[in-house]
Backbone bond lengths (Angstrom), bond angles and torsions (degrees), N, CA, C in turn:
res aa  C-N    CA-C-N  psi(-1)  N-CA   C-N-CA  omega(-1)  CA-C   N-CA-C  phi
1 X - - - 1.452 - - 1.524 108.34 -
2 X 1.458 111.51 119.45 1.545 102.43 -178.73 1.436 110.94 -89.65
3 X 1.563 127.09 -173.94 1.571 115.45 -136.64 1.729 93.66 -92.84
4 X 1.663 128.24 -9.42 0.928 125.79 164.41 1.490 120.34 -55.66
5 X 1.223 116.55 -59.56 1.845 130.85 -176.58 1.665 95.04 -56.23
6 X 1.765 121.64 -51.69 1.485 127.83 -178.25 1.914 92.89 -47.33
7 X 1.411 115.86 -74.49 1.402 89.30 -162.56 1.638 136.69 -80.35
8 X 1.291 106.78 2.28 1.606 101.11 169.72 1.836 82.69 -103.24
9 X 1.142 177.68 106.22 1.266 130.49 17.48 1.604 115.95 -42.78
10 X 1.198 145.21 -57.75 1.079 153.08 145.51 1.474 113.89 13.16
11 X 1.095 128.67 -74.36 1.578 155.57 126.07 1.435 118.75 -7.30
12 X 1.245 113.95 -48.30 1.449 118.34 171.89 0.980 119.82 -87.05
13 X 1.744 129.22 -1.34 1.103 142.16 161.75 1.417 124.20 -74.87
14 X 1.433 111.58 132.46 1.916 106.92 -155.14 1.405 95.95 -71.72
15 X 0.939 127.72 -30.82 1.498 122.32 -156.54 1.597 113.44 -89.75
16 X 1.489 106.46 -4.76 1.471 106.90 171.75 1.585 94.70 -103.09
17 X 2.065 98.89 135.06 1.728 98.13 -177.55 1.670 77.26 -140.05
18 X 0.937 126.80 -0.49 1.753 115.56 162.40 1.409 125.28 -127.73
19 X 1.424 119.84 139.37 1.946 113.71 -178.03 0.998 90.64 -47.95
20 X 1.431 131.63 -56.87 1.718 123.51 -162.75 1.997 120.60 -29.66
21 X 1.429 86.61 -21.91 1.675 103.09 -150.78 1.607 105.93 -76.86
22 X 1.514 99.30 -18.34 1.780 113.23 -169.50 1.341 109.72 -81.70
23 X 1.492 110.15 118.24 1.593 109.45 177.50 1.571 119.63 -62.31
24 X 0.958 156.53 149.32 1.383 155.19 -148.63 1.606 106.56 -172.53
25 X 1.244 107.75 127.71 1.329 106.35 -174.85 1.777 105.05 -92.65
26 X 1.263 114.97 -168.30 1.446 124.36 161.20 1.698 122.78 -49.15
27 X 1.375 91.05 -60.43 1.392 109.37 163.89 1.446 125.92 -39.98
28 X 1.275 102.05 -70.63 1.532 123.90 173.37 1.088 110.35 -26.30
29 X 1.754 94.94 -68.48 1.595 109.37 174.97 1.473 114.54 -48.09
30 X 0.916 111.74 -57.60 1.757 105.58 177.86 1.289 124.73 -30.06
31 X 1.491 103.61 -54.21 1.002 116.98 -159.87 1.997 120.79 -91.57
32 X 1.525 108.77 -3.44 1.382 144.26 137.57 1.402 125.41 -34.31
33 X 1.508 94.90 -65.41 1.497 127.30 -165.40 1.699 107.71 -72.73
34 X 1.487 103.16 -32.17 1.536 123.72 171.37 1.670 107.33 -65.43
35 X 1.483 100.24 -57.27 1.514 101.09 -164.49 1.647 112.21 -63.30
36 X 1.491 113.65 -27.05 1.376 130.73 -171.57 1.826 110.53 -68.76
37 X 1.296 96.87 -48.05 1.401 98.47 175.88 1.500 125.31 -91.29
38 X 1.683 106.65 8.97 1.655 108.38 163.13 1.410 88.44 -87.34
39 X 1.307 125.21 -59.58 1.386 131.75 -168.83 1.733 110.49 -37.62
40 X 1.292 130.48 -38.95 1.400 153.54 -172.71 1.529 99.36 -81.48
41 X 1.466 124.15 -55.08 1.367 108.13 166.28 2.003 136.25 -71.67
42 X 1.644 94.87 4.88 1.576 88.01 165.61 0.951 108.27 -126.07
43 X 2.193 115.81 43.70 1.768 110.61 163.00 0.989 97.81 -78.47
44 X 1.526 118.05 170.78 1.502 134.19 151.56 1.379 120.44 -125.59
45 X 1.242 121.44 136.91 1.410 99.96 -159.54 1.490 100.17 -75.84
46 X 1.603 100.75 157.86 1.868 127.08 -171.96 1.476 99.32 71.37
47 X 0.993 144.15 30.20 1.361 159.02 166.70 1.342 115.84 -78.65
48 X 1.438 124.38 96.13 0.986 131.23 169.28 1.533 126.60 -75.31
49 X 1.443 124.16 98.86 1.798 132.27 -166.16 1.658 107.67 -75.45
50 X 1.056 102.01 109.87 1.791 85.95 158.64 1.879 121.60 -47.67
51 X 1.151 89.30 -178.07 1.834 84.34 -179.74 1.287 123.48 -77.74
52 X 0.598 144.78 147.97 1.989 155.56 179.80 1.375 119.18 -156.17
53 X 1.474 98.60 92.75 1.586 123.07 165.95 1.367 112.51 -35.51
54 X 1.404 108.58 -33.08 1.714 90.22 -161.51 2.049 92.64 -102.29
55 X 0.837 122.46 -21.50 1.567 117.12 168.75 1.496 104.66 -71.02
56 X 1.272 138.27 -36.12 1.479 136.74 149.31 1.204 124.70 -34.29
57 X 1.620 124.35 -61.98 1.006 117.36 152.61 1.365 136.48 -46.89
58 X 1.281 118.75 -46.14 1.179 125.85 179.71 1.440 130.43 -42.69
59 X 1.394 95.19 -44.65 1.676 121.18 -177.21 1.754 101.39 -78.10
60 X 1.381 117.43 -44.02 1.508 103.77 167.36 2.034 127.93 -59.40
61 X 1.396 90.34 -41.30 1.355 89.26 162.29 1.492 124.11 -63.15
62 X 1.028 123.53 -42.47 1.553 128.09 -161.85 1.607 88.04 -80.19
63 X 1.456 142.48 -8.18 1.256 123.41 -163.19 1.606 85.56 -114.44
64 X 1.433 141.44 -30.90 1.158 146.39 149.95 1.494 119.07 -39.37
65 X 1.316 114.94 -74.16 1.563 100.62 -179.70 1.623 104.48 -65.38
66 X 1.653 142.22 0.51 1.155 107.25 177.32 1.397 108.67 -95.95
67 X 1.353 105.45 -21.22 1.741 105.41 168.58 2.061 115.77 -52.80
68 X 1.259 95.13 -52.47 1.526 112.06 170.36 1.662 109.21 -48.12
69 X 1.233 120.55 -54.43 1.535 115.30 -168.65 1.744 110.37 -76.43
70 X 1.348 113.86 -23.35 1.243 131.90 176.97 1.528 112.94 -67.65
71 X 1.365 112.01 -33.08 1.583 108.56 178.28 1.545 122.16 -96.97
72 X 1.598 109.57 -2.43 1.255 128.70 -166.60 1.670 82.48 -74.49
């Protein structure tokens, strides 16, 4: 299951009620961190985005591990 299919099951799981809540590996993350910054190069500014779960996520993780690497 790649980390797309992992987080909307994830999501459909009752007991997750925050992105924070989704386990994510290194990888995952990588591969997040990838999708976020293609996603970032086709804003335009005043550009209104529909929704995207996985750039949502993305941005919670990336603000998580930098809090995490910061206290290490």
């Amino acid at each position: 299951m790649g980390y797309r299919e992992k987080i909307i099951e994830a999501l459909k799981n009752s007991k997750i009620r925050l992105l924070g809540q989704i386990e994510i590996s290194e990888e995952e993350y990588k591969d997040l961190l990838h999708y976020a910054k293609r996603r970032a190069l086709g804003i335009q500014p005043q550009t209104i985005m529909p929704a995207d779960i996985l750039l949502s996520v993305a941005l919670v993780q990336v603000a998580i591990w930098r809090c995490i690497l910061q206290t290490l």
